[in-house]
MITI-595756 format. One line per field, with one value per residue (C-alpha): residue number from 1; x, y, z. Coordinates in steps of 0.1 Angstrom, whole numbers, plus 5000, padded with zeros to 4 digits. Each point is the difference from the previous one (the first is absolute). Layout:
n	c(NUM; ...)
X	c(X; ...)
Y	c(Y; ...)
Z	c(Z; ...)
END
This chain:
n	c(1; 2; 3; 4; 5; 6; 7; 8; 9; 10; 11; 12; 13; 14; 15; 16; 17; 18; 19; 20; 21; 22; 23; 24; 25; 26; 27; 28; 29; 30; 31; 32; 33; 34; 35; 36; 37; 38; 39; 40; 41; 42; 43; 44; 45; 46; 47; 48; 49; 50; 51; 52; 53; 54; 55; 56; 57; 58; 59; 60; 61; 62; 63; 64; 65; 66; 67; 68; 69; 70; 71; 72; 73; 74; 75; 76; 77; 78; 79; 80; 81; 82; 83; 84; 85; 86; 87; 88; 89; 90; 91; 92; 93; 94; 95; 96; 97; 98; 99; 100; 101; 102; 103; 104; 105; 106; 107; 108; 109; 110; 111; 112; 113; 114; 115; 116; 117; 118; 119; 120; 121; 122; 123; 124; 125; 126; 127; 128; 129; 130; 131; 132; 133; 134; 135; 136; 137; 138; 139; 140; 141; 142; 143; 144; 145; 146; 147; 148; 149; 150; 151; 152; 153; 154; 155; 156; 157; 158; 159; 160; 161; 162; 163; 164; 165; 166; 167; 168; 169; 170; 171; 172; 173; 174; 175; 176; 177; 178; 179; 180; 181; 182; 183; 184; 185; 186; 187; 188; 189; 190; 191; 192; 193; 194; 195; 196; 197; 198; 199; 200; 201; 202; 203; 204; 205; 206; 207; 208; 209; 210; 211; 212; 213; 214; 215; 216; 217; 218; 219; 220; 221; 222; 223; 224; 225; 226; 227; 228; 229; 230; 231; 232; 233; 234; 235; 236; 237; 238; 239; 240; 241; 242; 243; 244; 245; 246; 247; 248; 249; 250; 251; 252; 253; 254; 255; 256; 257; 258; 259; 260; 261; 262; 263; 264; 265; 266; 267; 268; 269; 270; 271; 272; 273; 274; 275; 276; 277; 278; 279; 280; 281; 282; 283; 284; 285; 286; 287; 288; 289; 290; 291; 292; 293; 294; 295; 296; 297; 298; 299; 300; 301; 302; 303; 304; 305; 306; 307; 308; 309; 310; 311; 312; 313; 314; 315; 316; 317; 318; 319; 320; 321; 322; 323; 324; 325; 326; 327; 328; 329; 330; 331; 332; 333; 334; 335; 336; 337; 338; 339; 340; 341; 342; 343; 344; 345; 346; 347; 348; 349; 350; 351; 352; 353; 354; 355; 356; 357; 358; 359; 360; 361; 362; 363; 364; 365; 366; 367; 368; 369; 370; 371; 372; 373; 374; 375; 376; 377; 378; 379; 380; 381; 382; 383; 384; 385; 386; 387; 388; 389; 390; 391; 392; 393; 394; 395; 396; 397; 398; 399; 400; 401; 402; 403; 404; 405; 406; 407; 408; 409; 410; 411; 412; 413; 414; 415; 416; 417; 418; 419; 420; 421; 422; 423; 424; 425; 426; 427; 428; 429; 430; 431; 432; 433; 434; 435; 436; 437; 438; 439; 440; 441; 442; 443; 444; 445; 446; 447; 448; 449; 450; 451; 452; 453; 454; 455; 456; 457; 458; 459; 460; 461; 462; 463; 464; 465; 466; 467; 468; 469; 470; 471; 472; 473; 474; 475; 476; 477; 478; 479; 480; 481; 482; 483; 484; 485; 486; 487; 488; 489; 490; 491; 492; 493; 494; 495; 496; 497; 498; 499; 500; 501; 502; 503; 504; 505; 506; 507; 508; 509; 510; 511; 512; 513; 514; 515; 516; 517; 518; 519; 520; 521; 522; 523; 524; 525; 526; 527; 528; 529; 530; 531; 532; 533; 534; 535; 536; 537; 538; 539; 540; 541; 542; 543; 544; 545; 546; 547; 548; 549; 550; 551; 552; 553; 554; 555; 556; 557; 558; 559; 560; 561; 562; 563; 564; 565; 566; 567; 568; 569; 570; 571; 572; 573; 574; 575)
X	c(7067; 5016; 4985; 5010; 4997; 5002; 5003; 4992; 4997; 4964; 4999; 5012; 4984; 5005; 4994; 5003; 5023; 5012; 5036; 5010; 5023; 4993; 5008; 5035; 5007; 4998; 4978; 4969; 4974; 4957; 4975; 4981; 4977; 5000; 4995; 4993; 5020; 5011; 4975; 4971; 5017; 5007; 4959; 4996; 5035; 5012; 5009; 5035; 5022; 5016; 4964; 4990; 5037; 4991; 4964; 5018; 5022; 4973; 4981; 5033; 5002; 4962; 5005; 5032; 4980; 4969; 5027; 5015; 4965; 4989; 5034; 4995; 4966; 5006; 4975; 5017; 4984; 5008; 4984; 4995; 4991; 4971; 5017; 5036; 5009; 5017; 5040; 5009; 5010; 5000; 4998; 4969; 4989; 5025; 4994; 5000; 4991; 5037; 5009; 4984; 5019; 5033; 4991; 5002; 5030; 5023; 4986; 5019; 5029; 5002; 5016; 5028; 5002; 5002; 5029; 5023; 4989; 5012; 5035; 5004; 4992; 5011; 4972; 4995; 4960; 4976; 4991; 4980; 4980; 4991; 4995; 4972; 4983; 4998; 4985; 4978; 4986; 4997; 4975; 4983; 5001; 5012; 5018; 5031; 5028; 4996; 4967; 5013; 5030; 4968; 4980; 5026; 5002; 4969; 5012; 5007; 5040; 5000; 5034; 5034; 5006; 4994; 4981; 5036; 5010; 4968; 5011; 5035; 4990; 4978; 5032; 5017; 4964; 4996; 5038; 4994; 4961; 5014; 5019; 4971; 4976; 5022; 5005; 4963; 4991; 5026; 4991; 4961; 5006; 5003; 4965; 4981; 5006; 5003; 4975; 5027; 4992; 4974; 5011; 4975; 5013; 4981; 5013; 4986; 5010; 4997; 5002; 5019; 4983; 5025; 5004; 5029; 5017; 5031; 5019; 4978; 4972; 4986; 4966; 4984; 4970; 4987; 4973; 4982; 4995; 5022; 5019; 5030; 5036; 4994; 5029; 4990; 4998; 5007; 4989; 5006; 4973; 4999; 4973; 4986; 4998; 5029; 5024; 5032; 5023; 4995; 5019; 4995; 5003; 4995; 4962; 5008; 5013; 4985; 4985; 5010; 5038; 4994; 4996; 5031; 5026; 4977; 4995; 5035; 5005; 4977; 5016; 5034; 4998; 4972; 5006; 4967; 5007; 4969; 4963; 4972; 5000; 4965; 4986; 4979; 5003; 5016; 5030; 4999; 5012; 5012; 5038; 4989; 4986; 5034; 5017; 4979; 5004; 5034; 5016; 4974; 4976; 4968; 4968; 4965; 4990; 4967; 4994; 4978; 4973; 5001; 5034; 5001; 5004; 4968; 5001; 5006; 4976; 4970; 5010; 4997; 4969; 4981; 4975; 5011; 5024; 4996; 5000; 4994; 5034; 4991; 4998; 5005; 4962; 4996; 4976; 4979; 5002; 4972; 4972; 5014; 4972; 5002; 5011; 5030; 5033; 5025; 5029; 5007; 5028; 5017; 5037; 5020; 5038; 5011; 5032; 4999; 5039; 5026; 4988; 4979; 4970; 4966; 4969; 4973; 4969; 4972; 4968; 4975; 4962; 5004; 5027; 4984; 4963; 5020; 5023; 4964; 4985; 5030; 4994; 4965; 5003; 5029; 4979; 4967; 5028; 5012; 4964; 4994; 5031; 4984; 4963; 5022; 5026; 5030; 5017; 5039; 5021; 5020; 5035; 5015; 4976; 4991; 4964; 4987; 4965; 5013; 5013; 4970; 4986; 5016; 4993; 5002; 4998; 4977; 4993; 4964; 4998; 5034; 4998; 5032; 5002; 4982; 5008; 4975; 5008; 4976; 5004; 5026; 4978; 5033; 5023; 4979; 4994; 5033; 5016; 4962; 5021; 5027; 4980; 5012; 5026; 5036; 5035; 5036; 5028; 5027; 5027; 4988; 4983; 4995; 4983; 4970; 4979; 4985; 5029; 5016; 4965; 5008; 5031; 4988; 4970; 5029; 5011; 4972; 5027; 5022; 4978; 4991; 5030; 5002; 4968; 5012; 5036; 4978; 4971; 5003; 5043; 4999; 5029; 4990; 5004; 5034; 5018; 5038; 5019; 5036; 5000; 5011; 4975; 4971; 5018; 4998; 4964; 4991; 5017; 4986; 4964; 5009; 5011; 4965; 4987; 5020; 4997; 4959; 4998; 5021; 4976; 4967; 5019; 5002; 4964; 4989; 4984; 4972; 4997; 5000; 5022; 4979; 4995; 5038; 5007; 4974; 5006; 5033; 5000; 4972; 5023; 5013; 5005; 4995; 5030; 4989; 5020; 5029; 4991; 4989; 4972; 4966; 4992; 4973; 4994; 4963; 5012; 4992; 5004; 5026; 5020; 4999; 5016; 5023; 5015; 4999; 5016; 5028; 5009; 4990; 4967; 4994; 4962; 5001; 4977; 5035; 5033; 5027; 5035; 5022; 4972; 5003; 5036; 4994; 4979; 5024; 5025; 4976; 4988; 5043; 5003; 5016; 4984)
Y	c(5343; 5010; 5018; 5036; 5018; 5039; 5018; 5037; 5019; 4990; 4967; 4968; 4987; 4967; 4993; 4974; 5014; 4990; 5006; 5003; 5019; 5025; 5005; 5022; 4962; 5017; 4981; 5013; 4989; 5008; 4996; 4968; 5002; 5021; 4975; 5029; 5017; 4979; 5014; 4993; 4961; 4996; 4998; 4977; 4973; 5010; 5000; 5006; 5016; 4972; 4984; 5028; 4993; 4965; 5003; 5028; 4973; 4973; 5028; 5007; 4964; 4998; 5034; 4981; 4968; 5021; 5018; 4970; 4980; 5034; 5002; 4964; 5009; 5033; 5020; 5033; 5019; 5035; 5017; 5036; 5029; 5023; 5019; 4998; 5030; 4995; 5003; 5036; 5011; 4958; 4987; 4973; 5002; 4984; 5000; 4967; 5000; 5007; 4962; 4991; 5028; 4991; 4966; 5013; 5025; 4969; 4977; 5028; 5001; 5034; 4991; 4987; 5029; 5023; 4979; 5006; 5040; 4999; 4983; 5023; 5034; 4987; 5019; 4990; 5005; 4973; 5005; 4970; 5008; 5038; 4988; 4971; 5025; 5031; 4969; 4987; 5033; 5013; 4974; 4998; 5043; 5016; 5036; 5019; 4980; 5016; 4987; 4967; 4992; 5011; 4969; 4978; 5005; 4983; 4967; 4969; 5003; 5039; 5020; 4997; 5033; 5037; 5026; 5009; 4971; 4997; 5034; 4982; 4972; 5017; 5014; 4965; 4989; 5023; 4998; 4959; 5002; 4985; 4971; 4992; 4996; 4980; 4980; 4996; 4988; 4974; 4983; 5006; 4968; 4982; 5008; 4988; 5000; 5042; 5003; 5015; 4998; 5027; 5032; 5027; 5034; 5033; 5038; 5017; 5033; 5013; 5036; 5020; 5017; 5030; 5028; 5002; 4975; 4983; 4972; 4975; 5020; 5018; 5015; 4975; 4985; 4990; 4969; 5011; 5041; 5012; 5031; 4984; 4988; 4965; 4973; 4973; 4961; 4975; 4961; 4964; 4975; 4960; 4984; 4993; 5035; 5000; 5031; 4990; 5033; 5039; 5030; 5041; 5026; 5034; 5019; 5019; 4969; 4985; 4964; 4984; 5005; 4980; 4966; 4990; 5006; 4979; 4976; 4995; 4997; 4972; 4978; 5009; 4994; 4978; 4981; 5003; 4995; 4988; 5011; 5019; 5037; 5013; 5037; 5025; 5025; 5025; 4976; 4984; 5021; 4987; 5009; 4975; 4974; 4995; 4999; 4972; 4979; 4999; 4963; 4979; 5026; 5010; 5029; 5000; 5040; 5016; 5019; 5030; 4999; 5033; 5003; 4978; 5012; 5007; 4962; 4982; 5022; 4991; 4967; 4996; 5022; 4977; 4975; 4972; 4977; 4986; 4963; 4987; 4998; 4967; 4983; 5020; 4999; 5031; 5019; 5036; 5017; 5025; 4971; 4988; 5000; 5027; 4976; 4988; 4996; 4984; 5011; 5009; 5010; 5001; 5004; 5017; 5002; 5033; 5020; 5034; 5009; 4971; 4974; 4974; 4996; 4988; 5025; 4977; 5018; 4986; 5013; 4990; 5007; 5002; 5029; 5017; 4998; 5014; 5029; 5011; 5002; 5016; 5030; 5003; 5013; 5025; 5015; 5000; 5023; 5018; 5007; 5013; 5023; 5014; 5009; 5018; 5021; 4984; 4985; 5002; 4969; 4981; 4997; 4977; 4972; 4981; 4990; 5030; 5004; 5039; 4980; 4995; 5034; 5023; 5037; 5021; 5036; 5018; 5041; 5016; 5024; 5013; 5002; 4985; 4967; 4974; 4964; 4973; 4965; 4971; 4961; 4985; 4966; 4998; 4999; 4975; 4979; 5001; 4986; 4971; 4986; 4989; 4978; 4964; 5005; 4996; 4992; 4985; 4994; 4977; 4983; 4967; 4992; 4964; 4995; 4991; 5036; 4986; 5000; 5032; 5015; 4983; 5014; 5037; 4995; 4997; 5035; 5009; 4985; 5022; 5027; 4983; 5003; 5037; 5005; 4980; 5017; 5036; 4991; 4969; 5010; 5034; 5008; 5033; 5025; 5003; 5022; 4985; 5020; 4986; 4982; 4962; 5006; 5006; 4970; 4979; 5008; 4988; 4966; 4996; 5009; 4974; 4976; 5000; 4996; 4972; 4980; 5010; 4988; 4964; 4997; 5004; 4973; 4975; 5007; 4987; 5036; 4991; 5033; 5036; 5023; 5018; 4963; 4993; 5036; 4999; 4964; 5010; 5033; 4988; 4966; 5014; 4986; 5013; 4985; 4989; 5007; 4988; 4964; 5001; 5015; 4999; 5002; 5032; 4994; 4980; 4963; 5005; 4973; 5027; 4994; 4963; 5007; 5023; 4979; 4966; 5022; 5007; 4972; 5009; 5013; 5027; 4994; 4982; 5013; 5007; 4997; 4998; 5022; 4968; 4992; 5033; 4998; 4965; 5019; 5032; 4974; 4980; 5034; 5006; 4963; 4988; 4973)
Z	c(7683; 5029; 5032; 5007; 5033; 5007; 5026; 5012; 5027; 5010; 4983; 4986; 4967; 4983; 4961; 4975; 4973; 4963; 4988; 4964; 4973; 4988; 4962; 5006; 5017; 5036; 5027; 5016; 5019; 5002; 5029; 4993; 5029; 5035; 5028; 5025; 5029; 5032; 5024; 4973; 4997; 5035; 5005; 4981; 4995; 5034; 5028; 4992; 4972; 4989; 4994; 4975; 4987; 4996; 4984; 4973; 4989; 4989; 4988; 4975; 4993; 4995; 4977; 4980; 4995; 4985; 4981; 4981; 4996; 4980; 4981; 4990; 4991; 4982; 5023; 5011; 5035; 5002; 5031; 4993; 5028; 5004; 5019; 4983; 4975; 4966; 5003; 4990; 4968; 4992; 4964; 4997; 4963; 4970; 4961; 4988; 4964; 4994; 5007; 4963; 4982; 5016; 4988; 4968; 5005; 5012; 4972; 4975; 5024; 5004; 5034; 4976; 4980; 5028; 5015; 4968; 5004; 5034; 4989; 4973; 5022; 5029; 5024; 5034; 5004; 4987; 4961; 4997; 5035; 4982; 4963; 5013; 5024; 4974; 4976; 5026; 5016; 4958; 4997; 5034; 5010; 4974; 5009; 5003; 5014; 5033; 5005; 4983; 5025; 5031; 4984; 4996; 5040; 5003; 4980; 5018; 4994; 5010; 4983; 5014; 4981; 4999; 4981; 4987; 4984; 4982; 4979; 4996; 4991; 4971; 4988; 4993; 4987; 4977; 4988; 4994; 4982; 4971; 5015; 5028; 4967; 4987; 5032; 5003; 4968; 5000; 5034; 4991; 4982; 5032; 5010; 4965; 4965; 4986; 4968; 4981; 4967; 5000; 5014; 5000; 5002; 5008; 5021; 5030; 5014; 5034; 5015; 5029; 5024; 4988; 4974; 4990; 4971; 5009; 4988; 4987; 5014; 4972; 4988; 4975; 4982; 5033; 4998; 5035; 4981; 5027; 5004; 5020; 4984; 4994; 4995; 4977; 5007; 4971; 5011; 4989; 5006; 4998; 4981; 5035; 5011; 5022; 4999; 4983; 4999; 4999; 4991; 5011; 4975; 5000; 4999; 4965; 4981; 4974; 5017; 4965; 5006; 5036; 4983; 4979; 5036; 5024; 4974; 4991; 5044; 4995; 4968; 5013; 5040; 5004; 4974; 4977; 4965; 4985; 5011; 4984; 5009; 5004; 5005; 4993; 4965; 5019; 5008; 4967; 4976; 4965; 5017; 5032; 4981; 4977; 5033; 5007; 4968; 5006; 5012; 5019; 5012; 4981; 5010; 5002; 5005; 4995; 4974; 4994; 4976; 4990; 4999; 4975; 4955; 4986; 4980; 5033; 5021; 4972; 5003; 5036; 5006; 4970; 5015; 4977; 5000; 5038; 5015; 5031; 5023; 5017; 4968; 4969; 4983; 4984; 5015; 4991; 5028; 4986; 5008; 5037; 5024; 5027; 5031; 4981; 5015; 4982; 4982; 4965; 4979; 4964; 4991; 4974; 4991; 5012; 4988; 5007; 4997; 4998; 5024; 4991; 5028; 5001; 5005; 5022; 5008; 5020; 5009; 5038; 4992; 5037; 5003; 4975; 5020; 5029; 4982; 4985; 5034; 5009; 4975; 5001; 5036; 4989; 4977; 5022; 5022; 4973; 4987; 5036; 4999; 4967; 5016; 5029; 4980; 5015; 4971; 5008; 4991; 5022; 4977; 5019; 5008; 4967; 5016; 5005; 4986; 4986; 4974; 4984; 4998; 4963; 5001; 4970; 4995; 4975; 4995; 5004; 4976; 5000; 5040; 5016; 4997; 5029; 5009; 4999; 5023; 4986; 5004; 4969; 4987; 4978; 5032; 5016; 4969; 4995; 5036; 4994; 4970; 5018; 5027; 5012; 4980; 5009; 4984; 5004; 4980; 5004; 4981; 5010; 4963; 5006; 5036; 5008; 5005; 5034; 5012; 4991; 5014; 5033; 5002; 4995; 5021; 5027; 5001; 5029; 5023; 4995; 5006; 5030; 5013; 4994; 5019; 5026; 5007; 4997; 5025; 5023; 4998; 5003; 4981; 4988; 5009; 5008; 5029; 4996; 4984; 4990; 4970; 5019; 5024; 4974; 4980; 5035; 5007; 4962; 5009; 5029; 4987; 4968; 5027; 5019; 4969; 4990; 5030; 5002; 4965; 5011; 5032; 4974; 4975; 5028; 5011; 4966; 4996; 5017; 5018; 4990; 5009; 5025; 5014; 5010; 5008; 5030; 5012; 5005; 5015; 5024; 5010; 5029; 5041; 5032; 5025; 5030; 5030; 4986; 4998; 4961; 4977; 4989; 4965; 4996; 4964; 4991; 4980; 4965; 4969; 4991; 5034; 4995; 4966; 5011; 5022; 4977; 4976; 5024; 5023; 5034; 5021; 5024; 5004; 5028; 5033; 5018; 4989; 5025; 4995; 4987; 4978; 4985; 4993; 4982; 4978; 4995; 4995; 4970; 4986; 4992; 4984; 5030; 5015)
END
């Protein structure tokens, strides 16, 4: 504390002032307290000047001493003014909730990775700076990378770069997708053991906000029924639902012919030679699954019932032959009572071409309860699109309740011939016969059928992951337009995921997505004139976890501006 004195024209004015550095290491100094003009002292600690000089000075050292007891003590005073207007134009609010992703991003050592980019390309702006903010702003605001380098201004560390070198640095990102995978999924070790040894595979696609096709841009079989080029998305998955690798393709291409590239990326850079590939039927084709008997690796894929041979598809549709998954009693699954809810199934050798696989179906009294709720609603709906004439089918949406209605056309004496709609019992009957049931086939003839179930019950993951990229990511649709760029805006959408997926891992998956989305996008601080920041987030069992999960904590009631760069520093590993 020091004492300050000004003087103007009219009048000299004494104050208790504060220095300290700022965070660009320059000094500065704040009014602590306003002691009052010398006329207005004079009244009172006169007679003289130097009497008022005198009683400023103990006031200073009485101001220091309060100063040091409260510093020792942890209390922080801030006056604020009534009458004192907000700084122009001044930054107060910060995003915080990137502190636990950058946890994550420097627990991969991305940091790393982007260091051997920069010695390879030689580029003077910061690659590692843009790649962490387009991750962290993907995850926390999601939007074009304009609006992604204006909220990565509002983060704690704001960017040493320009809008510029964002679009460069998508260049060299894009250029490198393979090798950062690669990168990533070998230091990924570092932060936990990778559950390898599944790898569930499935395909997205995402459209352009354009019309014309171009490059991998191309009008497809698009999953979303829209009439945009889409590009295609193939994706790896852990057996712990963390994203392992991904490849682009184009729209018109056959998502089949995606697999065997990405998957040979996989055994040949990462490493993976044995694990158990796992899908659904359309990505495991009799082609696929020979792939994967091949060396170490095995498959567990659906399979559909109906596509199945007339002697297989009896077989499977017949109500005999069942037993009990959690311990093998046979069971007849025509006399279970209506509130049951285990698990049933019976097993067959299956050899449709060359291959040598195993046919398991199983059947859930519960799924079937629900998939025959399910249909008796479509066909209330389609029994009120009969009474009101409007009978046209929906082609492209395999639940819609048109399905169920056949017309057939018949001539009244010779008069040109009319069509009559009526409800199909055979359709309906039909799709009731293949209730609760459900079917795999793998080349895994000797293990245990619990758990080859358990590994095919894992496949909503995947699709999780899908959803999430698509709606909490944003990443469709897509405005870039060169073909690195659009491959750079994939990774960096896959890399969100990836570390979102790590942070949910080390939270024990105690929370849903929705849960660690809006703790941290709501974790943010209001800085206080420039001596530190208040947390304006409400303490949660979430928070705690968040910040047991990675090594430091920002919710105290105020946090000064070296204790925020301790925990900067902790959230990079370096302290």
């Amino acid at each position: 504390m020091n004492l300050h004195i000004s003087k103007s024209k009219n009048a000299e004015s004494f104050y208790i002032a504060k220095s300290y550095v700022k965070s660009n290491g320059t000094t500065s100094s704040t009014i602590v307290r306003k002691l009052g003009t010398l006329n207005q002292l004079l009244i009172e600690h006169g007679p003289t000047r130097d009497d008022v000089l005198a009683w400023a000075r103990n006031e200073v050292k009485l101001e220091t001493e309060k100063y040091k007891k409260e510093k020792e003590s942890k209390t922080v005073l801030i006056p604020f003014h009534a009458d004192r207007q907000l700084d122009y134009d001044k930054q107060t609010f910060y995003r915080g909730g990137y502190l636990f992703l950058q946890s994550v991003y420097y627990g991969l050592q991305l940091n790393k990775t982007c260091r051997k980019l920069k010695n390879k390309y030689k580029f003077k702006y910061d690659i590692n700076a843009i790649l962490s903010d387009l991750i962290y702003a993907r995850v926390l605001e999601p939007a074009s990378k304009r609006s992604s380098f204006k909220t990565a201004s509002e983060f704690m560390e704001k960017p040493a770069y320009g809008l510029h070198d964002i679009y460069r640095a998508l260049d060299v990102l894009g250029n490198e997708c393979d090798f950062i995978q690669s990168e990533v999924y070998k230091n990924s070790h570092f932060i936990g053991n990778r559950n390898d040894k599944i790898l569930y595979y499935d395909c997205s696609n995402y459209y352009f906000e354009i019309e014309q096709e171009d490059g991998n841009k191309k009008y497809g079989k698009s999953k979303e029924h829209r009439p945009n080029p889409i590009i295609q998305m193939g994706l790896f998955m852990d057996g712990d639902g963390i994203p392992l690798a991904f490849s682009l393709f184009p729209g018109n291409t056959n998502e089949q012919k995606s697999l065997k590239p990405l998957e040979q990326k996989v055994i040949g850079d990462f490493g993976c030679q044995k694990f158990i590939y796992c899908s659904d039927a359309g990505l495991g084709s009799e082609d696929i699954r020979t792939y994967n008997h091949m060396g170490e690796r095995a498959f567990i894929v659906t399979q559909s019932i109906k596509k199945l041979c007339a002697e297989d598809k009896a077989w499977a549709l017949s109500k005999s032959g069942f037993k009990r998954v959690s311990d093998d009693k046979p069971v007849d699954i025509t006399a279970l009572p209506d509130d049951d809810t285990n698990l049933y199934y019976k097993d067959e050798p299956y050899t449709p071409k060359k291959l040598h696989q195993r046919l398991i179906v199983t059947y859930s009294p519960k799924y079937a309860r629900y998939q025959k709720t399910i249909r008796e609603k479509q066909v209330e709906r389609a029994e009120k699109m009969l009474a009101s004439g409007n009978t046209k089918k929906q082609r492209k949406n395999p639940n819609d309740p048109g399905r169920f209605i056949g017309s057939v056309a018949f001539t009244d004496d010779g008069e040109v011939a009319k069509t009559h709609s009526f409800l199909d019992e055979n359709k309906i009957a039909d799709e009731a016969q293949y209730d609760g049931l459900y079917a795999v086939c793998t080349d895994l003839l000797d293990d245990n059928v619990n758990d080859i179930l358990k590994v095919s019950e894992g496949r909503w993951q995947i699709e999780e992951c899908f959803r999430i990229m698509k709606t909490d990511f944003s990443a469709r649709p897509v405005y870039l337009q060169d073909e690195n760029r659009i491959k750079a805006h994939f990774l960096i959408c896959f890399l969100a995921l990836l570390s979102y997926r790590v942070l949910e891992k080390k939270l024990d998956y105690k929370y849903t997505c929705e849960e660690i989305l809006d703790t941290l996008k709501t974790m943010n601080f209001a800085e206080i004139q420039e001596q530190g920041f208040i947390p304006l987030y409400k303490r949660q069992k979430i928070t705690d976890d968040l910040h047991e999960t990675c090594g430091f904590r920002t919710d105290y009631q105020f946090i000064t501006k070296s204790q925020m760069k301790t925990i900067q520093k902790k959230s990079k590993g370096k302290e």
